[in-house]
PyMOL Python script that loads the backbone (N, CA, C, O; Angstrom):
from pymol import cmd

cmd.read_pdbstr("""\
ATOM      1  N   UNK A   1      25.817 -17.989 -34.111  1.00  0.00           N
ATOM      2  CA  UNK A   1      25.947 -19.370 -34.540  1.00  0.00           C
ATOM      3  C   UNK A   1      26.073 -20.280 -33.327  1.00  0.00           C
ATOM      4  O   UNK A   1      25.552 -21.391 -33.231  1.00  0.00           O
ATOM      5  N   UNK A   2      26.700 -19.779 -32.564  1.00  0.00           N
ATOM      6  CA  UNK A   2      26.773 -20.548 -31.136  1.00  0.00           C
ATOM      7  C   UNK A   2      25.914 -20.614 -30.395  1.00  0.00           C
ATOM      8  O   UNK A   2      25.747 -21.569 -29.635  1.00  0.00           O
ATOM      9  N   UNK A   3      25.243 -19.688 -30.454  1.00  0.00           N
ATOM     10  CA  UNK A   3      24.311 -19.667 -29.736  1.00  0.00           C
ATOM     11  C   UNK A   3      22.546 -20.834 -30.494  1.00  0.00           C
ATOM     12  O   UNK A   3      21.535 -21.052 -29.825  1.00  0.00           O
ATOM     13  N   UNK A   4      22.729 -21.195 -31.594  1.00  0.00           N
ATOM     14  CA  UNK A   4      21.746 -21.646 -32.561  1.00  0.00           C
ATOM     15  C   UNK A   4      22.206 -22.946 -32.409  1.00  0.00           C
ATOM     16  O   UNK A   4      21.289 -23.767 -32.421  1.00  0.00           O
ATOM     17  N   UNK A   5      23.828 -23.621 -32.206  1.00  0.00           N
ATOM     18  CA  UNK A   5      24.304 -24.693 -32.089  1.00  0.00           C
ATOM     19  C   UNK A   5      23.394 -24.969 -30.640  1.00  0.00           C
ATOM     20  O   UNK A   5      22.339 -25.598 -30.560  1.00  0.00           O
ATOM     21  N   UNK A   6      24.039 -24.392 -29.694  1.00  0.00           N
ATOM     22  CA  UNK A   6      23.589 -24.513 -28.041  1.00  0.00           C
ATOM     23  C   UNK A   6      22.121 -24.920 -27.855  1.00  0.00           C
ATOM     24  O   UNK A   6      21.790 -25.986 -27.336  1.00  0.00           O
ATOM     25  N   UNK A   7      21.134 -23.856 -28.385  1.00  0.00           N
ATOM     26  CA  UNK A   7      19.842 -24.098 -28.403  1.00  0.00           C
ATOM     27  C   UNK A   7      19.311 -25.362 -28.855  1.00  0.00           C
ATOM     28  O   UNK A   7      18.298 -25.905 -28.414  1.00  0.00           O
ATOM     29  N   UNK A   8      20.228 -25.879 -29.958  1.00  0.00           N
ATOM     30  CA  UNK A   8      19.676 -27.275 -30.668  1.00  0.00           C
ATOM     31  C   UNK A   8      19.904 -28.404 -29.862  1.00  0.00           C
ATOM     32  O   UNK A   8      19.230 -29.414 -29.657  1.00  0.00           O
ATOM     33  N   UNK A   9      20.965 -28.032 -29.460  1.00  0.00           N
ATOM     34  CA  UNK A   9      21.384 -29.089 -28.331  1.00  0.00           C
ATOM     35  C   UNK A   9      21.145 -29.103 -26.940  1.00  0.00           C
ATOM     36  O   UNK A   9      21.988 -29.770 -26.340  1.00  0.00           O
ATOM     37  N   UNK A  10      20.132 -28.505 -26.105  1.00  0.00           N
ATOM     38  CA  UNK A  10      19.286 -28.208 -24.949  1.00  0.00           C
ATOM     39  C   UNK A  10      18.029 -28.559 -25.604  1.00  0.00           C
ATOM     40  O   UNK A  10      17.121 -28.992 -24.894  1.00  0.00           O
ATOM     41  N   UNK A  11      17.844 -28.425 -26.931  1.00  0.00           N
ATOM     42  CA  UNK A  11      16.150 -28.828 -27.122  1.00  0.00           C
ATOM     43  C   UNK A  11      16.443 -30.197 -27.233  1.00  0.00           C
ATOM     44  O   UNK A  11      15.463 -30.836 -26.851  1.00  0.00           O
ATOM     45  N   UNK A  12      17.275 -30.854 -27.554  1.00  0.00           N
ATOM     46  CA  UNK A  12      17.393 -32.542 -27.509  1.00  0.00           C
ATOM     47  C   UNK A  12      17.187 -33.154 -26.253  1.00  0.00           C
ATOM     48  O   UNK A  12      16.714 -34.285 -26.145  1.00  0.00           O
ATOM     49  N   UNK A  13      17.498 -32.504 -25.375  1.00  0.00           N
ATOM     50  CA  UNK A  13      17.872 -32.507 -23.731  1.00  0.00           C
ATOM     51  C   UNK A  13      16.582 -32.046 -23.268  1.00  0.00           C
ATOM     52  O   UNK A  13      16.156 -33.066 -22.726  1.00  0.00           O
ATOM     53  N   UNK A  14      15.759 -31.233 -23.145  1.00  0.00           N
ATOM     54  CA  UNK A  14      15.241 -30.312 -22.580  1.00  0.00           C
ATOM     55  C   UNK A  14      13.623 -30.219 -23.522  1.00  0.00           C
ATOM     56  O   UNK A  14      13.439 -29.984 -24.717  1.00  0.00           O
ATOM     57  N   UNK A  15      12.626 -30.511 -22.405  1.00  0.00           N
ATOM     58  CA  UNK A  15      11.075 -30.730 -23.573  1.00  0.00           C
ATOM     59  C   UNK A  15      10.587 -29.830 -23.064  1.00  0.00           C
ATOM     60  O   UNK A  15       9.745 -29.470 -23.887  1.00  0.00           O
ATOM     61  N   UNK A  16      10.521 -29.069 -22.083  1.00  0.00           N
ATOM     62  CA  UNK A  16       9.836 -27.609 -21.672  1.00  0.00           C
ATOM     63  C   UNK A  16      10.367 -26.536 -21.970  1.00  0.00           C
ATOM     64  O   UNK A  16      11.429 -26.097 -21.527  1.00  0.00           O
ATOM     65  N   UNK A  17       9.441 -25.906 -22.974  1.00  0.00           N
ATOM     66  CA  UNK A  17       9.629 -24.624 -23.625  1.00  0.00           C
ATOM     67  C   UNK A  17      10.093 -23.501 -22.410  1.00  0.00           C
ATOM     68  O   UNK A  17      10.996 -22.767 -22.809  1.00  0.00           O
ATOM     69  N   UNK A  18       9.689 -23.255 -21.140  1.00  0.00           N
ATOM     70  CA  UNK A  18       9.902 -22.428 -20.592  1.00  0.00           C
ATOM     71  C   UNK A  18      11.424 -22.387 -19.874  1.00  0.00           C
ATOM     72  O   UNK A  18      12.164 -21.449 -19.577  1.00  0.00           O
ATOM     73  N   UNK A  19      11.554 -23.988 -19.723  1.00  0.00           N
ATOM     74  CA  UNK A  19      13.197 -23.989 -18.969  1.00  0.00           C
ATOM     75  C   UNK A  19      14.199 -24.244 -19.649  1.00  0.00           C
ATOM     76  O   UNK A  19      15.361 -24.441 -19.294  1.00  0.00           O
ATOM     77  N   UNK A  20      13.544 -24.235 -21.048  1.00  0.00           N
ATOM     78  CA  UNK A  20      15.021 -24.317 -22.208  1.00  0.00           C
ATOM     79  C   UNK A  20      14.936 -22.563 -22.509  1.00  0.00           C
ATOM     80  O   UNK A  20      15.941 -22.215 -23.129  1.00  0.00           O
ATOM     81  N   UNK A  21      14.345 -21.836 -22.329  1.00  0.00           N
ATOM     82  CA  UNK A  21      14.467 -20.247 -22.482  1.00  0.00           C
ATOM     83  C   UNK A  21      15.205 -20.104 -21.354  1.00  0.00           C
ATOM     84  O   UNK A  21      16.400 -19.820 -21.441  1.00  0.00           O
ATOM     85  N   UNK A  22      14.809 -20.219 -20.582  1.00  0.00           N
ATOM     86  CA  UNK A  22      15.337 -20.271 -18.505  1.00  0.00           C
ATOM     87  C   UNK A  22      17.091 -20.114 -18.947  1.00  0.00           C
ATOM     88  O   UNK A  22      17.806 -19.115 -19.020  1.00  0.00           O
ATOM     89  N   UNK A  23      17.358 -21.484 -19.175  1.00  0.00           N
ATOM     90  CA  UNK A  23      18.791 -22.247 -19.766  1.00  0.00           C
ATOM     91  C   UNK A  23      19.337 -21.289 -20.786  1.00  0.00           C
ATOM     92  O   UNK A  23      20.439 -20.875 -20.427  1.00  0.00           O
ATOM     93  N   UNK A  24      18.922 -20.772 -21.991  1.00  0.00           N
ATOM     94  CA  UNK A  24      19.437 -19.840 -22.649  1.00  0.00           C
ATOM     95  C   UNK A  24      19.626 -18.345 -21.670  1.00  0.00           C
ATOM     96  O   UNK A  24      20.473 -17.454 -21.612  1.00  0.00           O
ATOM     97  N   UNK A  25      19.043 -18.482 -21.355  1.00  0.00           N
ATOM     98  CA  UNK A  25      18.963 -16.679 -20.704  1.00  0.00           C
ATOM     99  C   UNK A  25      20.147 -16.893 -19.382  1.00  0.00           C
ATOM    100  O   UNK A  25      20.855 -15.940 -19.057  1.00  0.00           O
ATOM    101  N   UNK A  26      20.246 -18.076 -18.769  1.00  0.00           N
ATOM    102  CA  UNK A  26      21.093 -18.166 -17.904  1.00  0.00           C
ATOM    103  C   UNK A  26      22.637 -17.848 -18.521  1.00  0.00           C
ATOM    104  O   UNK A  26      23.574 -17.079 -18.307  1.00  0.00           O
ATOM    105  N   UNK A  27      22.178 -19.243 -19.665  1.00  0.00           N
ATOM    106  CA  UNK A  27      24.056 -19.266 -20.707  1.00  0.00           C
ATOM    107  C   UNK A  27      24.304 -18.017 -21.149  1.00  0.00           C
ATOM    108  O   UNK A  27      25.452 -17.635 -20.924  1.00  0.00           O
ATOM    109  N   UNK A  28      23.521 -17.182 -21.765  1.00  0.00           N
ATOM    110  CA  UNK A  28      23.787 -15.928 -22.893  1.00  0.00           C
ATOM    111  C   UNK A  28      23.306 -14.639 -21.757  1.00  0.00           C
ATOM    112  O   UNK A  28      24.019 -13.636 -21.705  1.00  0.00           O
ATOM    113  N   UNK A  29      22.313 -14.722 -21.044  1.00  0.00           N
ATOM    114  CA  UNK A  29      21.997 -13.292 -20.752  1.00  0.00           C
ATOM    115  C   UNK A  29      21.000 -13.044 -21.454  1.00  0.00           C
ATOM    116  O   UNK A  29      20.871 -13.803 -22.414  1.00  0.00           O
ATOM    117  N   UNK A  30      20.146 -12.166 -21.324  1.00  0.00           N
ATOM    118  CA  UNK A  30      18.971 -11.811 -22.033  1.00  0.00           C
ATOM    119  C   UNK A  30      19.089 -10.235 -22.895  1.00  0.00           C
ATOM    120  O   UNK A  30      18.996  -9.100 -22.427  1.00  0.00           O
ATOM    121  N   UNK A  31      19.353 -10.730 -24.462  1.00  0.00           N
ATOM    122  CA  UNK A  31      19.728  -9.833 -24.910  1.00  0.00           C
ATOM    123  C   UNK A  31      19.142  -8.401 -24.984  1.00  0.00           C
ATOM    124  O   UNK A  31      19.704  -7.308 -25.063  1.00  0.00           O
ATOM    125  N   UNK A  32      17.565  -8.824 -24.923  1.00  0.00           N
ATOM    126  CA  UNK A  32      16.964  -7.511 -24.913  1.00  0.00           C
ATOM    127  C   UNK A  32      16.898  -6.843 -23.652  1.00  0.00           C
ATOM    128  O   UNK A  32      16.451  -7.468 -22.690  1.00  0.00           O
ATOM    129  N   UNK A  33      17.326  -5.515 -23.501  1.00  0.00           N
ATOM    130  CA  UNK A  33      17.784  -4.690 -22.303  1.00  0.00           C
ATOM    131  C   UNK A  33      15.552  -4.196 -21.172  1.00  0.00           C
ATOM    132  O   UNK A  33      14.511  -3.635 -21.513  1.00  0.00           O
ATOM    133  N   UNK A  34      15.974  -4.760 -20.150  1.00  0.00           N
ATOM    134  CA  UNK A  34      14.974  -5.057 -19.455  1.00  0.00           C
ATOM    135  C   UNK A  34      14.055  -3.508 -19.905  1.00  0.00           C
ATOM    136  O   UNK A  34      14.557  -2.384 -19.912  1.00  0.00           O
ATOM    137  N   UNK A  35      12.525  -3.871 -20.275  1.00  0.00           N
ATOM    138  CA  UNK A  35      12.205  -2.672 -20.465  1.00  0.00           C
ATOM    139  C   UNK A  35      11.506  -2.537 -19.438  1.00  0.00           C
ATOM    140  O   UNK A  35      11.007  -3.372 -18.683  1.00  0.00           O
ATOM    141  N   UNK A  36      11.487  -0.801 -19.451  1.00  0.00           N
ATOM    142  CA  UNK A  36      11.440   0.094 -18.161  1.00  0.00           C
ATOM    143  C   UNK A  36      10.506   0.865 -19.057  1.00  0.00           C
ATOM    144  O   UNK A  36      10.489   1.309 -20.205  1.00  0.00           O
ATOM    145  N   UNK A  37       9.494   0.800 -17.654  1.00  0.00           N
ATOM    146  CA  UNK A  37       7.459   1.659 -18.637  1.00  0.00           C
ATOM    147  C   UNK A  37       7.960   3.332 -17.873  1.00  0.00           C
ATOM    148  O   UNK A  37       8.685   3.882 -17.044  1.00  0.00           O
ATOM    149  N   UNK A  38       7.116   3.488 -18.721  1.00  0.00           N
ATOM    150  CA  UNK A  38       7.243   5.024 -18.062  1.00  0.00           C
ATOM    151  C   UNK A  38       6.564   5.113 -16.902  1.00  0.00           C
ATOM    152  O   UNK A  38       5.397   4.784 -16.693  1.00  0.00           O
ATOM    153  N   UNK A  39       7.591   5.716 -15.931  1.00  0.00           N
ATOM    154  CA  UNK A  39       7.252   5.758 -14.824  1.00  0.00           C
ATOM    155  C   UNK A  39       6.046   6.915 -14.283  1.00  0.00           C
ATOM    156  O   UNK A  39       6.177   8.091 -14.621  1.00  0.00           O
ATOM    157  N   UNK A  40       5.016   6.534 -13.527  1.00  0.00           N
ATOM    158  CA  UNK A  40       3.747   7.382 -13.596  1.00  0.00           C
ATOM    159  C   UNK A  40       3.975   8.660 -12.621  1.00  0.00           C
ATOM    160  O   UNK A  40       4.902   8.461 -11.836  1.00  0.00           O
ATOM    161  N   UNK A  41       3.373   9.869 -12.492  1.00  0.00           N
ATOM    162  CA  UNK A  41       3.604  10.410 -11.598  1.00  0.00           C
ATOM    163  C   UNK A  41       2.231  10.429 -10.745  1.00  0.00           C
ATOM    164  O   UNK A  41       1.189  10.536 -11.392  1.00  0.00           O
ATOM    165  N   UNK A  42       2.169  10.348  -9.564  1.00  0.00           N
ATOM    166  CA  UNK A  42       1.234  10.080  -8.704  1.00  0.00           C
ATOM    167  C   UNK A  42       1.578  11.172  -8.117  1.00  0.00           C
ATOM    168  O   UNK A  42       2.720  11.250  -7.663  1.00  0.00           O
ATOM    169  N   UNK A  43       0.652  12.284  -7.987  1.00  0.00           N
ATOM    170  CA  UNK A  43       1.370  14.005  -7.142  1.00  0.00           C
ATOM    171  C   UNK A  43       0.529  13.124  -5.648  1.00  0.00           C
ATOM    172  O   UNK A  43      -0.396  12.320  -5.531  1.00  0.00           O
ATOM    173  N   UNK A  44       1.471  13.827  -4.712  1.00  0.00           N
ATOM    174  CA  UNK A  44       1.147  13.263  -3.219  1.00  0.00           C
ATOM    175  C   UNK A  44      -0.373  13.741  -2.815  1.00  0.00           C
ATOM    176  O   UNK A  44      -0.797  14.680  -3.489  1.00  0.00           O
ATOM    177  N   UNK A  45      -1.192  13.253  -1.868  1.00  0.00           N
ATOM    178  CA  UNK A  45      -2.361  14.033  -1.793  1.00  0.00           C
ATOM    179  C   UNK A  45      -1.676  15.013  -0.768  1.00  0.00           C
ATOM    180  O   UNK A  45      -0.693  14.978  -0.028  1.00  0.00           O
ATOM    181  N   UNK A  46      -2.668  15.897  -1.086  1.00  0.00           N
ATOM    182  CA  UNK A  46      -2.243  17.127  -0.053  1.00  0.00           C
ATOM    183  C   UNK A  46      -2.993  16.466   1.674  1.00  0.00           C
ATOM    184  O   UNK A  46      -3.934  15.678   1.572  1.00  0.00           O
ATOM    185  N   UNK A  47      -2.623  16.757   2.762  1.00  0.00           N
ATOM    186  CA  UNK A  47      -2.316  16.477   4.003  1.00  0.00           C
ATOM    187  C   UNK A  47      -4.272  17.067   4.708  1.00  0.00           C
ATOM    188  O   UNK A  47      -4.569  18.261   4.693  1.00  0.00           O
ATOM    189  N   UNK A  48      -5.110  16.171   5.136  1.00  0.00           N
ATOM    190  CA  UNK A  48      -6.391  16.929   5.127  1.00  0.00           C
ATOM    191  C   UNK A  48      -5.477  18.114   6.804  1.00  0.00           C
ATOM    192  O   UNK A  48      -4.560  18.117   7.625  1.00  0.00           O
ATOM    193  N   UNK A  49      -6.549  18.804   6.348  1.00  0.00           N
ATOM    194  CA  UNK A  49      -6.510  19.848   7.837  1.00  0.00           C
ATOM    195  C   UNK A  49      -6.636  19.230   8.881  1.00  0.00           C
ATOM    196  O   UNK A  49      -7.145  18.110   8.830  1.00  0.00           O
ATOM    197  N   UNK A  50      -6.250  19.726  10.010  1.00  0.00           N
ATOM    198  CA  UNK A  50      -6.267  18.757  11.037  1.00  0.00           C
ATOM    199  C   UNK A  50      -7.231  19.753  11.739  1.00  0.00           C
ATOM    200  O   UNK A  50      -6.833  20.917  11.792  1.00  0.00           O
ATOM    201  N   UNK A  51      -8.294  19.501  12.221  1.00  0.00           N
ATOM    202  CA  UNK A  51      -9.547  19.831  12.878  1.00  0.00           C
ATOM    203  C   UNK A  51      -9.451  20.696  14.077  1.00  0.00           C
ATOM    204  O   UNK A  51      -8.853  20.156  15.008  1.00  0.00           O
ATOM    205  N   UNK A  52      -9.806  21.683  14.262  1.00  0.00           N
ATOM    206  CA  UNK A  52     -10.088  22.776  15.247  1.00  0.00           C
ATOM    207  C   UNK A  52     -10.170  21.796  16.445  1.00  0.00           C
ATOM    208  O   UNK A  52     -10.177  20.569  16.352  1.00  0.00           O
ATOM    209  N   UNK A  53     -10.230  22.520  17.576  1.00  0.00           N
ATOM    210  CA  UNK A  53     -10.072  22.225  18.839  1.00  0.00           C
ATOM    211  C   UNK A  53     -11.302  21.691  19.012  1.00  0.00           C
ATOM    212  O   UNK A  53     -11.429  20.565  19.493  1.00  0.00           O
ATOM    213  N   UNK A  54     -12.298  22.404  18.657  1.00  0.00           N
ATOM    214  CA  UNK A  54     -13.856  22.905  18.651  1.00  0.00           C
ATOM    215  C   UNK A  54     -14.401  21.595  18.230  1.00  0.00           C
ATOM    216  O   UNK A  54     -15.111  20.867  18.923  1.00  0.00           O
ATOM    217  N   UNK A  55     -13.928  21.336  16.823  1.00  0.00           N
ATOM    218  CA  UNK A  55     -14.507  20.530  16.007  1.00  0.00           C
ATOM    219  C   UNK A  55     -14.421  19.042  16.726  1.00  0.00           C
ATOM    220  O   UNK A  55     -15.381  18.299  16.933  1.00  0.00           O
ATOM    221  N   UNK A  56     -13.017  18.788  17.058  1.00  0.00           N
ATOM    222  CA  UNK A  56     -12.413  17.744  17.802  1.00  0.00           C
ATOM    223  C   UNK A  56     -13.155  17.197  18.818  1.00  0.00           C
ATOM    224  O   UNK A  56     -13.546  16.039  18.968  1.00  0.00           O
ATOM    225  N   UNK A  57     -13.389  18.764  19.907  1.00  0.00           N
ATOM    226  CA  UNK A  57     -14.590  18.231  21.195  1.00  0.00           C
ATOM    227  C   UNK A  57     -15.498  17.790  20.505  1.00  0.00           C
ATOM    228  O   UNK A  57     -15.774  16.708  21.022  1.00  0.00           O
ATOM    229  N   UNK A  58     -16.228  17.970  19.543  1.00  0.00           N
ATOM    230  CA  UNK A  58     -17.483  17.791  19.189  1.00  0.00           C
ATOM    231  C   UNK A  58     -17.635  16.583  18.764  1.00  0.00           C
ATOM    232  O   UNK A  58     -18.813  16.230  18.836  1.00  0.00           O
ATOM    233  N   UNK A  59     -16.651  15.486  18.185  1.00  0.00           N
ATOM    234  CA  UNK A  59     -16.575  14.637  17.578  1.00  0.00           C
ATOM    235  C   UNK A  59     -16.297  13.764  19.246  1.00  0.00           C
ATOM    236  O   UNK A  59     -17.222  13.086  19.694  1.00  0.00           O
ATOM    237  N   UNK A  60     -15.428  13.842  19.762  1.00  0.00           N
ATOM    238  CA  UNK A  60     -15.106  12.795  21.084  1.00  0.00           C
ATOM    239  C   UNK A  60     -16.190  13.254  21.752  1.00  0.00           C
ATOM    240  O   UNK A  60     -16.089  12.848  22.910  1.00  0.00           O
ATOM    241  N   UNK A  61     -17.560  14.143  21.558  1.00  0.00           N
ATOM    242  CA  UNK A  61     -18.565  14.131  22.713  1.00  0.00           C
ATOM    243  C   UNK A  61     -19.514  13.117  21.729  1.00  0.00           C
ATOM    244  O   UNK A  61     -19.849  12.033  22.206  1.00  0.00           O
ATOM    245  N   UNK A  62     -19.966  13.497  20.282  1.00  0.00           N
ATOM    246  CA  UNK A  62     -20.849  12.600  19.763  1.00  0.00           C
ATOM    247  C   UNK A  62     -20.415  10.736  20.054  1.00  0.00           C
ATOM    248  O   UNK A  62     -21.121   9.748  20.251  1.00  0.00           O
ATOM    249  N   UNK A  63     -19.026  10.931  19.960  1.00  0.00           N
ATOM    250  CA  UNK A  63     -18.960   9.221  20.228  1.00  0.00           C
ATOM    251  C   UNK A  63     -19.262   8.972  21.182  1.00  0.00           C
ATOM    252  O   UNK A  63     -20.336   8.372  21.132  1.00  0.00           O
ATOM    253  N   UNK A  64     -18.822   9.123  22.370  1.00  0.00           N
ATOM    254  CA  UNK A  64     -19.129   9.002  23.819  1.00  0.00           C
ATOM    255  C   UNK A  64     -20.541   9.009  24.043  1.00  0.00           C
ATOM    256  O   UNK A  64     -21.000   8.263  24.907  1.00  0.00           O
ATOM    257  N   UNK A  65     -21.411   9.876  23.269  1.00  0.00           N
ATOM    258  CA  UNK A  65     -22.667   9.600  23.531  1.00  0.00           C
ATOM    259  C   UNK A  65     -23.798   8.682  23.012  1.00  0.00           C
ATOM    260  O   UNK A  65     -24.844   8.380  23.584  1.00  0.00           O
ATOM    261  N   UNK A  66     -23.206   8.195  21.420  1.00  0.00           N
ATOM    262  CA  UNK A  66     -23.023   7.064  20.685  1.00  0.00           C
ATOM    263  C   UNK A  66     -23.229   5.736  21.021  1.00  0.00           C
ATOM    264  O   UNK A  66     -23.880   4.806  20.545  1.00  0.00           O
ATOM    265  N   UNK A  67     -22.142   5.981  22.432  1.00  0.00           N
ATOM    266  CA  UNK A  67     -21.602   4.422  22.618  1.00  0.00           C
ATOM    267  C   UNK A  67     -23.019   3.809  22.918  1.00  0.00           C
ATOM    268  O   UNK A  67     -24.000   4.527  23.110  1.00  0.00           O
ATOM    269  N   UNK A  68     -23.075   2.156  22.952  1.00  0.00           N
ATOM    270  CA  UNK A  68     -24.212   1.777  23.693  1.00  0.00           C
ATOM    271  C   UNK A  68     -24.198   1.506  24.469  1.00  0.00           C
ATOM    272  O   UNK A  68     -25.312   1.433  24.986  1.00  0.00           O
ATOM    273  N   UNK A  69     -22.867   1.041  25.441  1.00  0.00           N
ATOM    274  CA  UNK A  69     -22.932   1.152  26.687  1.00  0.00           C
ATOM    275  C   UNK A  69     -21.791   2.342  27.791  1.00  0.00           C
ATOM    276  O   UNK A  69     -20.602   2.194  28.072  1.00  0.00           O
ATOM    277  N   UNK A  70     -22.466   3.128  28.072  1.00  0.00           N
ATOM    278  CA  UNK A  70     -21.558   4.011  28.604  1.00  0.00           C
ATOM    279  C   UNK A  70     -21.138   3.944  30.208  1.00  0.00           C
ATOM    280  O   UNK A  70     -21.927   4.328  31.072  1.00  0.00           O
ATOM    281  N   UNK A  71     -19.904   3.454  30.508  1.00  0.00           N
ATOM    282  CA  UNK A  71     -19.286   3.022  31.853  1.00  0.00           C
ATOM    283  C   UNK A  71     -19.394   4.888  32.800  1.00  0.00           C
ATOM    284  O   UNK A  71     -19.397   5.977  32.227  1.00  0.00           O
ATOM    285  N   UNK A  72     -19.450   4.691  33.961  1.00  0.00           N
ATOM    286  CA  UNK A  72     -19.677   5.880  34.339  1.00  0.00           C
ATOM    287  C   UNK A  72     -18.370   6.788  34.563  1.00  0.00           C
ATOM    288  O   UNK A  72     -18.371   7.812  35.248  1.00  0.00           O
ATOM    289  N   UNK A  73     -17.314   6.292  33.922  1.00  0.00           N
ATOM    290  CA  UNK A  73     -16.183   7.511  33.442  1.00  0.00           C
ATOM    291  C   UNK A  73     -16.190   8.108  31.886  1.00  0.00           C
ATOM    292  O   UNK A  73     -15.666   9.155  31.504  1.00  0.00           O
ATOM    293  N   UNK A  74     -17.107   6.915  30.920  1.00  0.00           N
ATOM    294  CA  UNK A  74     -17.852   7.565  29.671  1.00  0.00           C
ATOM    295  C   UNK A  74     -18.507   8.543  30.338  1.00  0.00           C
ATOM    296  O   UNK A  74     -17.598   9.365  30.456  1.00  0.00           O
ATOM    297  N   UNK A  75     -19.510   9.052  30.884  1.00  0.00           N
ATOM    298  CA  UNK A  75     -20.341  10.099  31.258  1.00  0.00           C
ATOM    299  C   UNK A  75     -19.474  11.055  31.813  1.00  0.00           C
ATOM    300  O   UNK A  75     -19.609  12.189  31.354  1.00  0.00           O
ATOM    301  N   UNK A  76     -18.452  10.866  32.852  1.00  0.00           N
ATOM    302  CA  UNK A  76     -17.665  11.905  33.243  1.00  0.00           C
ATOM    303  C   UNK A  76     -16.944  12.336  32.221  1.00  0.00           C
ATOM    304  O   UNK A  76     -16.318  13.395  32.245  1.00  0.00           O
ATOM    305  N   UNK A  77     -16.970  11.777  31.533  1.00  0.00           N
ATOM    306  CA  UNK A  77     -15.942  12.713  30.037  1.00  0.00           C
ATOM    307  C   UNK A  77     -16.727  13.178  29.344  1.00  0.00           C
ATOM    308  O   UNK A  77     -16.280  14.106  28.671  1.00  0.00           O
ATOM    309  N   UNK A  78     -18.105  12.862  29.139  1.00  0.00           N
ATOM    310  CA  UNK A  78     -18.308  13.572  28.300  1.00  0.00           C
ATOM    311  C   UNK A  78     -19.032  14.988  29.032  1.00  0.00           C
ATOM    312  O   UNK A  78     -19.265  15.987  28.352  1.00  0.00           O
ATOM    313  N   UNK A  79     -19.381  14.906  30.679  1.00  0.00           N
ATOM    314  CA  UNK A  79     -19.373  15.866  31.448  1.00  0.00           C
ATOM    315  C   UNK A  79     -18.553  16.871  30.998  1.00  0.00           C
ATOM    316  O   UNK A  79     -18.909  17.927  30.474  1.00  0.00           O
ATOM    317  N   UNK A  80     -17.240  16.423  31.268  1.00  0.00           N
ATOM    318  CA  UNK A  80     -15.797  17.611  31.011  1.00  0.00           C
ATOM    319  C   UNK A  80     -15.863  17.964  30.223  1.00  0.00           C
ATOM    320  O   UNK A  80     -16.158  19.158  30.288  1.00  0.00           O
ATOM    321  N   UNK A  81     -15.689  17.406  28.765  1.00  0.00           N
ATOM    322  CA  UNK A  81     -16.206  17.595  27.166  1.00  0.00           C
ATOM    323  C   UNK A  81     -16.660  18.765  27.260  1.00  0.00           C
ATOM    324  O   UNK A  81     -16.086  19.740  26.775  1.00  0.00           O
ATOM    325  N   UNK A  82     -17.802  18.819  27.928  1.00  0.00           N
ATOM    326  CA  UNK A  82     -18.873  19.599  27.477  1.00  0.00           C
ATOM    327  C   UNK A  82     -18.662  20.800  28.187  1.00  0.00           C
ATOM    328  O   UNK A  82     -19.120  21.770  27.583  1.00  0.00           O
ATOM    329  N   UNK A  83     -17.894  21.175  29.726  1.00  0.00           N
ATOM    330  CA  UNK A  83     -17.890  22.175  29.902  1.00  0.00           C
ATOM    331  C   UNK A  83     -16.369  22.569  29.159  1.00  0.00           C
ATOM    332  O   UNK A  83     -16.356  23.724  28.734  1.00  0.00           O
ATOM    333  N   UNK A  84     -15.334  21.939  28.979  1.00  0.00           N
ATOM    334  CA  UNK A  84     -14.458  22.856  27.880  1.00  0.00           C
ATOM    335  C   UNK A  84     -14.307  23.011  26.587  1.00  0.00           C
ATOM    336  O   UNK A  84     -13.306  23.398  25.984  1.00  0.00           O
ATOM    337  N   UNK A  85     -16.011  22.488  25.907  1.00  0.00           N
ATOM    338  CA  UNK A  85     -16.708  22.676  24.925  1.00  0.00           C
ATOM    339  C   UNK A  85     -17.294  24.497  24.999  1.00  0.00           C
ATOM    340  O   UNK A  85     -17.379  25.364  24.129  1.00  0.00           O
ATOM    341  N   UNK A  86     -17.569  24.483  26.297  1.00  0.00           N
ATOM    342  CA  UNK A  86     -18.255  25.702  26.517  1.00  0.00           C
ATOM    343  C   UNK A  86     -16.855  27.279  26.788  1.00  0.00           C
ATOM    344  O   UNK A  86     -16.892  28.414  26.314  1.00  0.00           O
ATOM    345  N   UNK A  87     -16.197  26.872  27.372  1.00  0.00           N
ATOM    346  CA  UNK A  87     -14.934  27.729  27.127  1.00  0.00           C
ATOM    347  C   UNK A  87     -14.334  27.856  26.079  1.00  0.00           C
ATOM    348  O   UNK A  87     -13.742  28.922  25.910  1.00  0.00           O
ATOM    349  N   UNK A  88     -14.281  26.838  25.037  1.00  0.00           N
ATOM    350  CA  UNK A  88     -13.656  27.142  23.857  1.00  0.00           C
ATOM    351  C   UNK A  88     -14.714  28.180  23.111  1.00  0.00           C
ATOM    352  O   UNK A  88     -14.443  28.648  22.005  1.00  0.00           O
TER     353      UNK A  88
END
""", "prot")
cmd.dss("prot")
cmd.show_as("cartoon", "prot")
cmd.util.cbc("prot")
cmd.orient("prot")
C-alpha cells in the first residue's frame, strides 16, 4: 500500500517513465532478486605444441628470406640459420 501511495505521488512529480522506476528501485530496492543466466562453460583450448627446433629454424630462415629488403646481418643470419639447420 505504501508503496502504491509513493508511486502516485512521484508520478505527479516525475514525467519520465524510466526515472520514476530509477526512484522506486532506489526507495524500495528491486524486489525481484537479480537474475543470474546460466553460466556457460567454455572448456579452455588446449595449449598448440610449441614447434621443434627444426621446424622453428625453418620458419626464421623462410622470413629472412621473405623480407624485401635484406640488411647484410639479414643474410648473415640466415647464413647461420642454415648451417645449424644442417646440424640439427
Amino acid at each position: 500500500m505504501v508503496r502504491l501511495i509513493v508511486y502516485i505521488f512521484l508520478w505527479v512529480f516525475i514525467d519520465d517513465n524510466k526515472r520514476l522506476k530509477r526512484g522506486m528501485d532506489v526507495l524500495f530496492g528491486n524486489d525481484k532478486p537479480n537474475e543470474v543466466k546460466d553460466a556457460v562453460v567454455v572448456p579452455n583450448p588446449k595449449p598448440t605444441p610449441i614447434n621443434d627446433k627444426r621446424a622453428e629454424i625453418i620458419d626464421a630462415i623462410n622470413y629472412l628470406k621473405n623480407k624485401p629488403t635484406k640488411t647484410k646481418s639479414d643474410r648473415d643470419k640466415i647464413q647461420m640459420l642454415e648451417v645449424v639447420l644442417k646440424s640439427v
